[in-house]
ZABABA-453835 format. One record per residue (C-alpha): residue in one letter; x, y, z. Coordinates in pm, 1 decimal, always signed. Layout:
BEGIN
BAMI aa       c1       c2       c3
BAMI  A        X        Y        Z
...
END
This chain:
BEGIN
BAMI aa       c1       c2       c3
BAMI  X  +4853.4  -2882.1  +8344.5
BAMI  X  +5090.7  -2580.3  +8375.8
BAMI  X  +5284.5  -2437.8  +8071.2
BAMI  X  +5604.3  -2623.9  +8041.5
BAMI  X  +5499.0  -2982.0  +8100.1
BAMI  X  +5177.9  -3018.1  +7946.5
BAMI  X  +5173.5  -3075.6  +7597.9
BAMI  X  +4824.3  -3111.8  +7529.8
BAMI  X  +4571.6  -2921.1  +7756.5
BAMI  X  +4274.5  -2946.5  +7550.8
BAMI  X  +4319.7  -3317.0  +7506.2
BAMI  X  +4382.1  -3423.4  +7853.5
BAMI  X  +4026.9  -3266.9  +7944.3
BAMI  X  +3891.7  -3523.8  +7719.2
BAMI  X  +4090.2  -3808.0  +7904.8
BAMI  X  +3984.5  -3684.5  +8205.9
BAMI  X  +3628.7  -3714.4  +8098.7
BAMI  X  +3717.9  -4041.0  +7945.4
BAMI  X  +3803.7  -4195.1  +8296.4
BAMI  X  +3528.8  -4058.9  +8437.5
BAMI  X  +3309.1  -4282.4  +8186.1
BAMI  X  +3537.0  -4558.7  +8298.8
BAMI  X  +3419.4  -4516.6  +8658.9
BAMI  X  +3821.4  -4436.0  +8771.3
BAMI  X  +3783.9  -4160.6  +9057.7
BAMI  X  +3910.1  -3816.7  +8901.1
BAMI  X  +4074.9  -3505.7  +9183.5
BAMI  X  +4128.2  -3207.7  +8994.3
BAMI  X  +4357.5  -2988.6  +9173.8
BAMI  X  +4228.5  -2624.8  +9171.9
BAMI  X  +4546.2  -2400.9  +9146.4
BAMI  X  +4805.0  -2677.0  +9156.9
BAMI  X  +5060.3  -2675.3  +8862.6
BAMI  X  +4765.3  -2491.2  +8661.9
BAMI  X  +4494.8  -2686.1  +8810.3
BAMI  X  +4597.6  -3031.7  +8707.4
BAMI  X  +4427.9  -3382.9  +8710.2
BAMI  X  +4476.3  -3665.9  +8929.8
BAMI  X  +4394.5  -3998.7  +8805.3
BAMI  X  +4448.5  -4352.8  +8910.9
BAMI  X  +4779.3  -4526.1  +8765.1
BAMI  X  +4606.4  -4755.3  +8548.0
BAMI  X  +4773.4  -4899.9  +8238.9
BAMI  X  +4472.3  -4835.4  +7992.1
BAMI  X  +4469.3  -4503.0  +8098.8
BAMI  X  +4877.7  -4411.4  +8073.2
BAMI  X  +4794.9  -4631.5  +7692.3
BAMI  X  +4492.3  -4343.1  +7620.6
BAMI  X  +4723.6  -4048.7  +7705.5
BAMI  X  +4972.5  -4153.2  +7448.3
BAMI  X  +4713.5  -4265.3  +7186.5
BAMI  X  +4565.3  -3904.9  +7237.7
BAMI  X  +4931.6  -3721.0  +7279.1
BAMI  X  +4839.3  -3580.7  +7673.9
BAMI  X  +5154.8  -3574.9  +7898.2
BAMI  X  +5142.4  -3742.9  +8237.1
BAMI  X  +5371.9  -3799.7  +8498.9
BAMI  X  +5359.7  -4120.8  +8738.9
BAMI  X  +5364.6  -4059.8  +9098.6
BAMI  X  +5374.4  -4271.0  +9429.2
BAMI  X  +5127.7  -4324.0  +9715.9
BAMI  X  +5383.9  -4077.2  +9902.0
BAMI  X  +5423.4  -3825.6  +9654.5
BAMI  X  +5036.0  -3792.2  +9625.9
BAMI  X  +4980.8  -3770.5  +9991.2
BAMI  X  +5233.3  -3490.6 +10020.4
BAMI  X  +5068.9  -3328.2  +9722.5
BAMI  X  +4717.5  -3317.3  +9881.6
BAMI  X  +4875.3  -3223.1 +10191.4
BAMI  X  +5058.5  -2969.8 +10052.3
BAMI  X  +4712.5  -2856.1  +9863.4
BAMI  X  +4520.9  -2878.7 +10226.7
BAMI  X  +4726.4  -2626.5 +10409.7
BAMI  X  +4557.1  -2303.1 +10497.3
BAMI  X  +4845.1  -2116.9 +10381.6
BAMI  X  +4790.1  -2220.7 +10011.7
BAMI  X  +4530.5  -2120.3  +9757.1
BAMI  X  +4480.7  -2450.5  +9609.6
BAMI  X  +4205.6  -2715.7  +9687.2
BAMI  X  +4097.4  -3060.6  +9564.6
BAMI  X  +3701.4  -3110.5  +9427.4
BAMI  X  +3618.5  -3428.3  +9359.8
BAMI  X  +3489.5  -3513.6  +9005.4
BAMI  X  +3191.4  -3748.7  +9041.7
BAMI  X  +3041.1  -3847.3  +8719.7
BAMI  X  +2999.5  -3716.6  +8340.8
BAMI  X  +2803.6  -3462.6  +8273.2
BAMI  X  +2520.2  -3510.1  +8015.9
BAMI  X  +2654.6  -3268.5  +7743.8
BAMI  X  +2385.9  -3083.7  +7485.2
BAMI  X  +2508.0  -2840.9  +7215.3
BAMI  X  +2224.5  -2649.7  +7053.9
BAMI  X  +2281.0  -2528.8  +6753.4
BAMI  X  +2064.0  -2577.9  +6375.1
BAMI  X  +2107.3  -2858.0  +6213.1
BAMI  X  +2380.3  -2888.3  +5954.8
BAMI  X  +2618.0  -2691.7  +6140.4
BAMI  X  +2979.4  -2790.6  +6124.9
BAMI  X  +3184.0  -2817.2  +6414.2
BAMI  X  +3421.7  -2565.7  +6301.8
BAMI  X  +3120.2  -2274.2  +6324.6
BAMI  X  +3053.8  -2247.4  +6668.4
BAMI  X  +3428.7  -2293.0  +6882.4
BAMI  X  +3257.5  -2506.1  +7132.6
BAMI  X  +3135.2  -2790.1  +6898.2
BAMI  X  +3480.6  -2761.7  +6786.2
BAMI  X  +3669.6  -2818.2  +7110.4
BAMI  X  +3461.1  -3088.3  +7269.8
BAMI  X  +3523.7  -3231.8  +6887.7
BAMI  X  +3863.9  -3204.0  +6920.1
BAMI  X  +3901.7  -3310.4  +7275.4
BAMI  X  +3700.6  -3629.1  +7225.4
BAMI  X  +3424.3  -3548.2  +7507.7
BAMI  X  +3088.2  -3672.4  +7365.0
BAMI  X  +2807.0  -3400.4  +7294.5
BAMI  X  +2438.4  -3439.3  +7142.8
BAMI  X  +2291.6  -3155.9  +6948.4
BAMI  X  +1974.4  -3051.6  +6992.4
BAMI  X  +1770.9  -2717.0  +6841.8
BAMI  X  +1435.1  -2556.3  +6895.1
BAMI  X  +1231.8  -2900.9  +6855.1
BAMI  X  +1390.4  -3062.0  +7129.0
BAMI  X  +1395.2  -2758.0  +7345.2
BAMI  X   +990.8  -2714.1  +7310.0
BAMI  X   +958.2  -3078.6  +7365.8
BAMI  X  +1126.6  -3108.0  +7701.4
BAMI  X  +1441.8  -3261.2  +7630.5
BAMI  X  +1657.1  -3070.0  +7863.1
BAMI  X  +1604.7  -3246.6  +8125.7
BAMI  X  +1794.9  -3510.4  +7990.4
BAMI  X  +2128.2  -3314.5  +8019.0
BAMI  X  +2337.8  -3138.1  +8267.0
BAMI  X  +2505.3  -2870.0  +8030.5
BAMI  X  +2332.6  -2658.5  +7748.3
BAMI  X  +2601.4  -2459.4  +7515.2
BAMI  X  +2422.4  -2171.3  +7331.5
BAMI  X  +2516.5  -2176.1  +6962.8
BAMI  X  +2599.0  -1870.2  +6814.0
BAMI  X  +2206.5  -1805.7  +6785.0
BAMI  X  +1962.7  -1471.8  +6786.5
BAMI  X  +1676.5  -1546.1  +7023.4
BAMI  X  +1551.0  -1201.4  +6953.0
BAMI  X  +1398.9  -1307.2  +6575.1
BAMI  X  +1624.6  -1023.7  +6423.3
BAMI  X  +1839.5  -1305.1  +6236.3
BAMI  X  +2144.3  -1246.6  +6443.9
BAMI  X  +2093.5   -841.8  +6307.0
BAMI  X  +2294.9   -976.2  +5926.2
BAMI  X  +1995.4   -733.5  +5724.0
BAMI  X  +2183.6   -458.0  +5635.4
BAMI  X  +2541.9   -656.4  +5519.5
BAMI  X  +2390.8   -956.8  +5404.4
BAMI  X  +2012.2   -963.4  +5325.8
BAMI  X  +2116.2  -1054.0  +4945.1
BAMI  X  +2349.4  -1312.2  +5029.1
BAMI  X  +2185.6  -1670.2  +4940.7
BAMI  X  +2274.7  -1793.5  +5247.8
BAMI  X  +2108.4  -1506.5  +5475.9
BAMI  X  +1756.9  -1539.8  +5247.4
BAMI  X  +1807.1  -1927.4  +5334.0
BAMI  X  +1848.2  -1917.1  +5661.7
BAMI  X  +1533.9  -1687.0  +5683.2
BAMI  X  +1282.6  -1913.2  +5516.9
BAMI  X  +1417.6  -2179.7  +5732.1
BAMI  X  +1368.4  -2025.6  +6114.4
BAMI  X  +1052.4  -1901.6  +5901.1
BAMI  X   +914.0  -2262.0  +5860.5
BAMI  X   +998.8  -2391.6  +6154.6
BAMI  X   +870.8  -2139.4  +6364.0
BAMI  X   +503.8  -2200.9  +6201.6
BAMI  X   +569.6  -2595.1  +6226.7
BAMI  X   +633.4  -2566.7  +6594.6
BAMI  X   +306.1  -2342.9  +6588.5
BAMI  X   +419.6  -1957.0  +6613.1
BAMI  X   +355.2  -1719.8  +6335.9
BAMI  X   +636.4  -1520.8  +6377.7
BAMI  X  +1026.0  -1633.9  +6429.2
BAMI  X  +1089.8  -1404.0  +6705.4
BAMI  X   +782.3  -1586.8  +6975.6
BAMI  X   +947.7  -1905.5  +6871.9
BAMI  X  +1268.5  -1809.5  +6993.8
BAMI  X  +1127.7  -1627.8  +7319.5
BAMI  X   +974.4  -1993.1  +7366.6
BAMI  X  +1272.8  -2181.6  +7363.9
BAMI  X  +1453.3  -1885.9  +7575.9
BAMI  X  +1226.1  -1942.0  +7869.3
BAMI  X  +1279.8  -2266.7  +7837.4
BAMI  X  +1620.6  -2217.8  +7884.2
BAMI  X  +1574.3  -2010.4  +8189.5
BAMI  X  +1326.8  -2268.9  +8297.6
BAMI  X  +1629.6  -2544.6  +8274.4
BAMI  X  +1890.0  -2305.4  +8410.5
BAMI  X  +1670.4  -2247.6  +8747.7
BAMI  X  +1578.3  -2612.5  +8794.8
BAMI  X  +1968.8  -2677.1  +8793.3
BAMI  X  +2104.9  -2687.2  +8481.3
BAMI  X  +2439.3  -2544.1  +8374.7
BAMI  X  +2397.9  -2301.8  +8068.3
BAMI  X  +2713.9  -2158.7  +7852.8
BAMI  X  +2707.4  -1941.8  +7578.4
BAMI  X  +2926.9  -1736.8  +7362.2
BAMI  X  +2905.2  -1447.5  +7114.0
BAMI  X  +2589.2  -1355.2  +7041.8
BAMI  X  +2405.7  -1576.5  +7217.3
BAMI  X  +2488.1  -1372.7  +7524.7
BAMI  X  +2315.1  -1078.4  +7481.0
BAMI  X  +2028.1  -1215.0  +7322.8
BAMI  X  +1911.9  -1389.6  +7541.4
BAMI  X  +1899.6  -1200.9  +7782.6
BAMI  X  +1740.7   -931.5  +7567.6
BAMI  X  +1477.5  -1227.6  +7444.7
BAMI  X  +1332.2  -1249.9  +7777.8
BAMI  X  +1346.9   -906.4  +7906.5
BAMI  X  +1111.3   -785.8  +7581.6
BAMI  X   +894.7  -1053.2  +7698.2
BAMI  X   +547.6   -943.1  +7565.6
BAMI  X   +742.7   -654.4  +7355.0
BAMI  X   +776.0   -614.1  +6986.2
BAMI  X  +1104.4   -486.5  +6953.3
BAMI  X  +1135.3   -653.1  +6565.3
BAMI  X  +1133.6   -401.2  +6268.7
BAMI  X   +941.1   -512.6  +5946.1
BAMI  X  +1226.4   -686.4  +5765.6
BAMI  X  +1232.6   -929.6  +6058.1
BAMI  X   +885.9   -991.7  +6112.0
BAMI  X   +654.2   -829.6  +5887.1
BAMI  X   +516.6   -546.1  +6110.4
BAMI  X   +630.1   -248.0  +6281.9
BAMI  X   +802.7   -266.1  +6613.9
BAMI  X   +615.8   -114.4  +6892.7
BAMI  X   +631.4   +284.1  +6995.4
BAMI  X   +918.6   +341.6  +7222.2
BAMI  X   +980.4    -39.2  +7346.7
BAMI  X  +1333.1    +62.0  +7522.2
BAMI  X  +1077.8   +216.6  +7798.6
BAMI  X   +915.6   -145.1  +7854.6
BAMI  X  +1220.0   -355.3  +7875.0
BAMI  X  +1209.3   -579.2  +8226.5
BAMI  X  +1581.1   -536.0  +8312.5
BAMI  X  +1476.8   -803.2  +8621.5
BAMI  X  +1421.9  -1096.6  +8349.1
BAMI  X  +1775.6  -1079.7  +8258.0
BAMI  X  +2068.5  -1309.1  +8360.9
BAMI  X  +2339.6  -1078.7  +8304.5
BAMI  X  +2283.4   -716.9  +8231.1
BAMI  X  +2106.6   -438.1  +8348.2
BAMI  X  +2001.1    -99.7  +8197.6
BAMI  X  +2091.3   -152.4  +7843.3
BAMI  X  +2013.1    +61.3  +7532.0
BAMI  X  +1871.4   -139.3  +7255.9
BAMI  X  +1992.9    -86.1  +6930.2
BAMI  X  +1666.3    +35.2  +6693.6
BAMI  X  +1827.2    +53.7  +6373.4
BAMI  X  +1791.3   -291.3  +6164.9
BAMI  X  +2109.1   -205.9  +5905.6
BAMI  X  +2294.1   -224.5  +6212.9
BAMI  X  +2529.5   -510.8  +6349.0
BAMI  X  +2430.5   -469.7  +6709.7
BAMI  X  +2166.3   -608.8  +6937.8
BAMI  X  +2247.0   -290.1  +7197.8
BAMI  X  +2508.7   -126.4  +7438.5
BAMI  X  +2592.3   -394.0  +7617.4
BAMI  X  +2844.2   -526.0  +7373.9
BAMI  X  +3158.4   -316.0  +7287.7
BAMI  X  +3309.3   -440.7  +6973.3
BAMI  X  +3217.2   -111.9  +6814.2
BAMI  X  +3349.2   +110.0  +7133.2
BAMI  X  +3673.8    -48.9  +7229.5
BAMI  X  +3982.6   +100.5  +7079.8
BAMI  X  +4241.3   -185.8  +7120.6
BAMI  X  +4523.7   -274.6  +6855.4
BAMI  X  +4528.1   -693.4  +6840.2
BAMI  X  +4819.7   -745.1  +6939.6
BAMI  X  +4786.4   -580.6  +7273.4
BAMI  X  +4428.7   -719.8  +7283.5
BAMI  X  +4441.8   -916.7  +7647.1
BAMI  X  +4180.8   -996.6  +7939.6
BAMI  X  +4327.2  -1103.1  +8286.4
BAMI  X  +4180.6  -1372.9  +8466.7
BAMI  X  +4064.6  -1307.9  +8814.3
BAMI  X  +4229.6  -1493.4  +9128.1
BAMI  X  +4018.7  -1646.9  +9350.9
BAMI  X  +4055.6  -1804.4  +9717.2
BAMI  X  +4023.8  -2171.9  +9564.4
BAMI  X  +3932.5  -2293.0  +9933.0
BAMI  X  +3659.1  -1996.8  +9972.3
BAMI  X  +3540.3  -1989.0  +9600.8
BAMI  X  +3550.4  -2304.2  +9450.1
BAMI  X  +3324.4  -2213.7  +9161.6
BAMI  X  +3497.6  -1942.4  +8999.8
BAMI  X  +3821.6  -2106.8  +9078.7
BAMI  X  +3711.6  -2428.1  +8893.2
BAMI  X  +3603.8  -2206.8  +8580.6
BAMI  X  +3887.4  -2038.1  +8571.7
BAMI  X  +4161.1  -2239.1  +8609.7
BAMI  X  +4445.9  -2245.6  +8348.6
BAMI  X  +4848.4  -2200.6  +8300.6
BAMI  X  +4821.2  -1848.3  +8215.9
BAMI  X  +4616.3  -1552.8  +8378.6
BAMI  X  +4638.9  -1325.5  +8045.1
BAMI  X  +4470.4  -1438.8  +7803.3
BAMI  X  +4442.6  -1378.3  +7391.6
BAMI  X  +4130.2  -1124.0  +7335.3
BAMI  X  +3952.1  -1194.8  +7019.3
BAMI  X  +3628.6  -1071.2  +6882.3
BAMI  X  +3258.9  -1208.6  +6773.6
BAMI  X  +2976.3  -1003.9  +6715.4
BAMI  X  +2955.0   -998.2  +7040.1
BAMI  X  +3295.4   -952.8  +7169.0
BAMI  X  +3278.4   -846.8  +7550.9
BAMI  X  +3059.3   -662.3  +7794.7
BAMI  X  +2998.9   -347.8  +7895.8
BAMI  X  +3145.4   -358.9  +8243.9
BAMI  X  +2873.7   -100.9  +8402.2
BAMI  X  +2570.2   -278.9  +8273.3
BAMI  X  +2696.1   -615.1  +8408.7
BAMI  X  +2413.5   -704.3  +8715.1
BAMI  X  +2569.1   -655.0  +9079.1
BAMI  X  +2485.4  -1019.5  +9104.9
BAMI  X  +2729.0  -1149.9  +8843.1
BAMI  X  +3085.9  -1254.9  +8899.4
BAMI  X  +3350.8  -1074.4  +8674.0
BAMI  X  +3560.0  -1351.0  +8625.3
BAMI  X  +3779.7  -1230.8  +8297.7
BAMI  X  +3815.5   -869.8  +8240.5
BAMI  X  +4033.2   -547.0  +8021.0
BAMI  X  +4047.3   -323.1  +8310.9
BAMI  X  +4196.5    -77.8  +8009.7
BAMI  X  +3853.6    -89.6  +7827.9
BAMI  X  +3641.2   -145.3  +8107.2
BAMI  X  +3501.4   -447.8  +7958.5
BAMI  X  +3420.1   -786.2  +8093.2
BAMI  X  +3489.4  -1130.0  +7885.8
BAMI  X  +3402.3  -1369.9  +8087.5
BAMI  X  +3138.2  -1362.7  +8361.7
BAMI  X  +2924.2  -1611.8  +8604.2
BAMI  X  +2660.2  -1607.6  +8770.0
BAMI  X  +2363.3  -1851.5  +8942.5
BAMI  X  +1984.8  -1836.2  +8844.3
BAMI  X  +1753.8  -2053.7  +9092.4
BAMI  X  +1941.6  -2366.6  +9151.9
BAMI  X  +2148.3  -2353.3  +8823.3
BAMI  X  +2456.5  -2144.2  +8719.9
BAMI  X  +2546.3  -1992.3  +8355.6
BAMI  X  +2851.5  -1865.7  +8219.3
BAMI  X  +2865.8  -1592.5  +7937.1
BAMI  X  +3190.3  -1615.2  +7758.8
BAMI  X  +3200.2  -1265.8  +7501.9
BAMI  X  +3397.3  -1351.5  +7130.6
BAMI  X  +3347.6  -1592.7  +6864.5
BAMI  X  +3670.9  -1809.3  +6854.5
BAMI  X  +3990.2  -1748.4  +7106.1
BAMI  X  +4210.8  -1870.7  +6873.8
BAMI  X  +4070.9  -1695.7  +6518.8
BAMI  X  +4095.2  -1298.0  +6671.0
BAMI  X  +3819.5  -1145.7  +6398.1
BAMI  X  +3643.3  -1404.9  +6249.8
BAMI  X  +3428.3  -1352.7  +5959.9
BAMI  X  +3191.3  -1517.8  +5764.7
BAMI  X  +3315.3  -1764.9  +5537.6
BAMI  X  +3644.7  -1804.3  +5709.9
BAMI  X  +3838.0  -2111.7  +5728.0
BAMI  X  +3770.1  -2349.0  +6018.7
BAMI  X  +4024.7  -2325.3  +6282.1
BAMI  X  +4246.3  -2596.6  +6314.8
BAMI  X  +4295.7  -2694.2  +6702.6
BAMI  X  +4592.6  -2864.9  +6609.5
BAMI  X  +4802.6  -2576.4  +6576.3
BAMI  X  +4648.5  -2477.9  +6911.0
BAMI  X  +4657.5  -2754.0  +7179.0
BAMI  X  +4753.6  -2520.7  +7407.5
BAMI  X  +4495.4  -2245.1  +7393.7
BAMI  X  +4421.9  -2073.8  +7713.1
BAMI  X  +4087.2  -1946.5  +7601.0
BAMI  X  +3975.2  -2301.6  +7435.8
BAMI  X  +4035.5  -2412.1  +7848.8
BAMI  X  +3804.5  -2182.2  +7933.9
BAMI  X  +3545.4  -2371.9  +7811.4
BAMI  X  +3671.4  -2679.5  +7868.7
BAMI  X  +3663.9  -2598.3  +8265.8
BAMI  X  +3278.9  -2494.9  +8221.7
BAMI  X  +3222.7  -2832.2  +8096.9
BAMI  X  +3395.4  -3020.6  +8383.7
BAMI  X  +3190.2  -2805.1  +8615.6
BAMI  X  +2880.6  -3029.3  +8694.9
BAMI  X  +3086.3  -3346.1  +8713.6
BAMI  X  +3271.0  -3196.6  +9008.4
BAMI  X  +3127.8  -3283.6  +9347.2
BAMI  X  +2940.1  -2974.4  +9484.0
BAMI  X  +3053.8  -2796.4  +9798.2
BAMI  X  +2882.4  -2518.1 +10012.0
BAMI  X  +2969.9  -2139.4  +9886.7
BAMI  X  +3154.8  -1991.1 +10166.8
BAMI  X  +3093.4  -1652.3 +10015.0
END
């Protein structure tokens, strides 16, 4: 899995998940050649990695013990974790999305790992339990309609959209969109502190977290859900009920393309091509967790933006792990943290291989992009459950 061998990294997580399903026992070598996979020599499996265009290379009994010898020594920051089973993946996202709208539909797509998609129905009804990983479409769980009003409230497909949360939010039994949506966030947070592992991108980031710290708040202007928001709500927002952030300024005005502060697409002065975040390096032995998530064949990686493109470094919680970061901009990207006896993963942008996407762009074609060191970002974050848990040391 490092740069020069591997032609495929994106696929080979998907035959790693594949023998997994096949019951073959799986190492995945944290820090070694750019944290590579160690599967059993079996001729159906060399046969998928062809089909599927994944390099391998066969080794002997002796090479592999001197390999996890090598990996065992104190002196080197590499470790072997032990990938047990596969994790039970859910994608939520509305119905009649295409894969090619939210980059982690697209990716498990493209890598062949099996996903079901679920939305606000199953989420009400209990069906997380079933799984073991919840993506977070690109979704507004404040009711504000991901904040599109003032660019877009004319636009067919905004009005649409609309009527549609409208109707399903009084279906499920809540007259307005934006208590339906708090509903399913607690939800969340209920799955994520029983043990689940939640990911999310973009915009479902920061509102979230903003969803359940105006618990009990109306912080939704008339266009969003028919009555005024309440008198000076910033004052009554519970910082404590957020995952992430901390001390946030919401952003009042409804023509504007921001949920608050906490995102910095609109403050970060950065040209694209030296657009960048560096990957943290972590003592694979000591910190297996953040190790795991961020293991690739590069530490810089491509920047590219969402509406939601990073984080506010100073209102990330003290409790969160800073895991991808533009020291330049003082911004995070790509940040970790544990809830109860679950862990989530906030990942800032909207594709990493499609730098501003807009609406109505073409679909991104992971073809031309087998390689992409942000598309293994959350390919690690799905691997994460199926790895067998050790003890924090820190």
């Amino acid at each position: 899995m490092d740069e020069t061998t591997q032609q495929n990294h994106l696929k080979a997580y998907g035959i790693t998940y594949w023998a997994l399903e096949k019951q073959y026992k799986v190492s995945w070598l944290l820090n070694y050649r750019g944290g590579s996979f160690l599967l059993p020599d079996a001729s159906e499996i060399r046969k998928e990695c062809q089909i599927r265009g994944v390099s391998f290379e066969p080794i002997s009994d002796a090479e592999t013990n001197s390999i996890l010898a090598e990996i065992a020594s104190p002196s080197q920051n590499m470790e072997t974790v032990v990938l047990e089973r596969t994790p039970k993946i859910a994608v939520y996202t509305p119905k009649g999305k295409q894969p090619w709208d939210d980059a982690v539909t697209l990716v498990l797509t493209y890598a062949e790992i099996p996903f079901t998609a679920i939305y606000d129905e199953e989420v009400l009804d209990d069906k997380l339990i079933l799984y073991d990983w919840l993506h977070l479409h690109h979704e507004d769980f404040t009711g504000q309609y991901g904040k599109f009003f003032g660019n877009y409230k004319n636009m067919p497909w905004y009005i649409e959209q609309k009527r549609d949360a409208e109707a399903l939010a009084a279906k499920l039994g809540y007259s307005k969109v934006s208590d339906e949506k708090l509903a399913v966030a607690k939800k969340i947070r209920d799955f994520v502190i029983g043990g689940g592992f939640m990911f999310a991108m973009c915009s479902a980031t920061d509102s979230f977290d903003i969803a359940l710290a105006a618990e009990g708040v109306d912080i939704c202007e008339p266009m969003f859900d028919g009555d005024p928001s309440e008198g000076n709500y910033q004052s009554k927002i519970d910082y404590r009920r957020s995952f992430a952030f901390k001390d946030y300024i919401l952003e009042r005005n409804p023509n504007q393309y921001e949920f608050s502060d906490i995102d910095m697409t609109m403050k970060r002065k950065v040209p694209m091509e030296k657009d960048y975040f560096t990957l943290m390096d972590f003592s694979a032995k000591w910190d297996f967790v953040p190790s795991m998530l961020c293991q690739n064949h590069t530490q810089l990686v491509k920047g590219f933006m969402g509406q939601t493109t990073s984080f506010d470094s100073n209102l990330v919680k003290s409790s969160v792990l800073i895991m991808g970061e533009s020291q330049y901009n003082g911004e995070a990207r790509y940040i970790h943290g544990q809830i109860g006896k679950g862990f989530f993963t906030y990942f800032g942008g909207h594709d990493p291989e499609d730098y501003q996407h807009r609406v109505g762009d073409e679909p991104t074609v992971l073809d031309l992009h087998p390689n992409s060191p942000g598309y293994r970002l959350i390919l690690n974050n799905v691997l994460f459950p199926a790895a067998k848990k050790k003890k924090q040391k820190t």
